[in-house]
C-alpha positions, 0 to 999 in steps of 0.5 A, a space after each residue: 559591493 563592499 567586502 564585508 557584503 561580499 563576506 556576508 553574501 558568501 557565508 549565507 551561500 554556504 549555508 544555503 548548500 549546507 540547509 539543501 544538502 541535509 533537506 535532499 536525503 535518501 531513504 538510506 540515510 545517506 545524503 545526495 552528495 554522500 557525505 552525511 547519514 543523517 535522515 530527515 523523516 516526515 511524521 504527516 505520513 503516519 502509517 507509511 513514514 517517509 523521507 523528506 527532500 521532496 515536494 510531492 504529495 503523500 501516495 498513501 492516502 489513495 493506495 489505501 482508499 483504492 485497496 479499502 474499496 476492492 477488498 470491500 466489494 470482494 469480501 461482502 460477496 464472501 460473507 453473502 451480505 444482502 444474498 449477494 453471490 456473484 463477483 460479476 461487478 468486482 472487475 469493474 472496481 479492481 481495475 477501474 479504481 483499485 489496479 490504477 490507483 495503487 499504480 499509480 501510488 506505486 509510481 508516485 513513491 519512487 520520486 520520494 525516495 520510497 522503494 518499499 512503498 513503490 514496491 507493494 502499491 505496484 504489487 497490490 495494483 499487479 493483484 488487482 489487474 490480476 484478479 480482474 482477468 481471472 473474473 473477467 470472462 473476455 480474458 478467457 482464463 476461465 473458458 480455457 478451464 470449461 472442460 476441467 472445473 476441478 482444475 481451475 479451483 485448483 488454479 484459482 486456490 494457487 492464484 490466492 496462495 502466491 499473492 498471499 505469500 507476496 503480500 507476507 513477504 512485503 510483511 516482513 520486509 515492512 516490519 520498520 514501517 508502521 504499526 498501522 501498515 502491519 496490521 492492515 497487511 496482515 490482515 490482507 495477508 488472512 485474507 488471500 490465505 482464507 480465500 485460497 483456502 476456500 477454493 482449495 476445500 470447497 465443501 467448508 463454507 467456514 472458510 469462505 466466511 472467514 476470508 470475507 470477515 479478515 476482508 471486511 476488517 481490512 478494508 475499514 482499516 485502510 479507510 481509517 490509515 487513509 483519513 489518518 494520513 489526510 488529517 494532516 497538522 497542516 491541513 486539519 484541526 484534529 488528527 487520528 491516533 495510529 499506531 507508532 511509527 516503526 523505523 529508528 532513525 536519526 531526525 534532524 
């Protein structure tokens, strides 16, 4: 090998270190050798934007998708669509879809660098695993309250209270996210307040309706930020407008 060879081979090698280390970021900004704050995002995943350095696919899609379903199938039966009144058949789709697939997604962020993300899919997937033991009459959370219905409204009421205050949390903490998130976390946000709200004031069918409504409009905005984060400029001819992405950082 000539030096001149030698030369060329060494400066194309340094580059090679320079491209990786500003390509493997943390969400942080900071590069996996420490030594830089800059921060490369990806602007495919547009309701959820994440950092590039890794090859694995966007969760997003299939936590939104799984969370449109479940808060579909639970607010029809709250609105009474089509005479419909008992939530026998929601366990089947909370936990058969919903409570996996946002564990899934949960699990699925931690390798992209996502701590907020990993954190409300496997919160969201807690709600549903959750939900399915309390309608589920083989967990026996429901029997264990047979002498004291008025009781187990009370508790029911308070299951929706402390998720709904989990999910304003996760609100918060999503303010730098997307304006399209936002929105659908709010949303779910209204959602649990009103379905807590109507188990703590029985007599007031308003409230059971209004959580049925803020549901319904949440699930066909999950639908909608699910095909949004599909409609890739890699993999589709045209794609959806969502609201802006949030988080003020540097692009490289």
């Amino acid at each position: 090998m000539t030096s001149k060879q030698h030369e060329h081979d060494l400066e194309s090698h340094g580059h090679d270190q320079d491209t990786l280390a500003h390509t493997n970021t943390r969400t942080g900004g900071e590069r996996l050798d420490g030594t830089s704050r800059a921060v490369l995002m990806s602007t495919n995943q547009a309701f959820l934007p994440v950092f590039k350095g890794s090859k694995i696919a966007n969760p997003s899609p299939l936590a939104f998708m799984s969370l449109a379903v479940a808060l579909y199938v639970v607010s029809i039966v709250a609105l009474g669509a089509d005479g419909m009144k008992s939530l026998g058949y929601v366990p089947s789709i909370a936990l058969g879809y919903a409570a996996v697939a946002q564990l899934i997604a949960g699990i699925w962020e931690f390798p992209s660098g996502q701590p907020f993300g990993a954190a409300l899919y496997i919160s969201l997937s807690g709600l549903f695993f959750s939900l399915t033991l309390l309608l589920s009459s083989w967990s026996g959370v429901s029997s264990s309250y047979t002498d004291t219905p008025d009781e187990f409204s009370k508790a029911v009421a308070q299951f929706f209270y402390v998720w709904c205050i989990t999910l304003i949390v996760f609100t918060f903490a999503g303010h730098r996210s997307s304006g399209g998130l936002l929105v659908v976390l709010v949303l779910v946000d209204l959602f649990l307040l009103f379905l807590g709200l109507s188990y703590t004031y029985p007599t007031k069918t308003h409230l059971l309706t209004a959580a049925g409504a803020f549901g319904i409009i949440a699930a066909f905005v999950s639908w909608y930020a699910a095909l949004a984060s599909l409609l890739t400029p890699e993999s589709s001819a045209f794609q959806l407008p969502v609201l802006g992405n949030l988080a003020h950082q540097e692009k490289l």
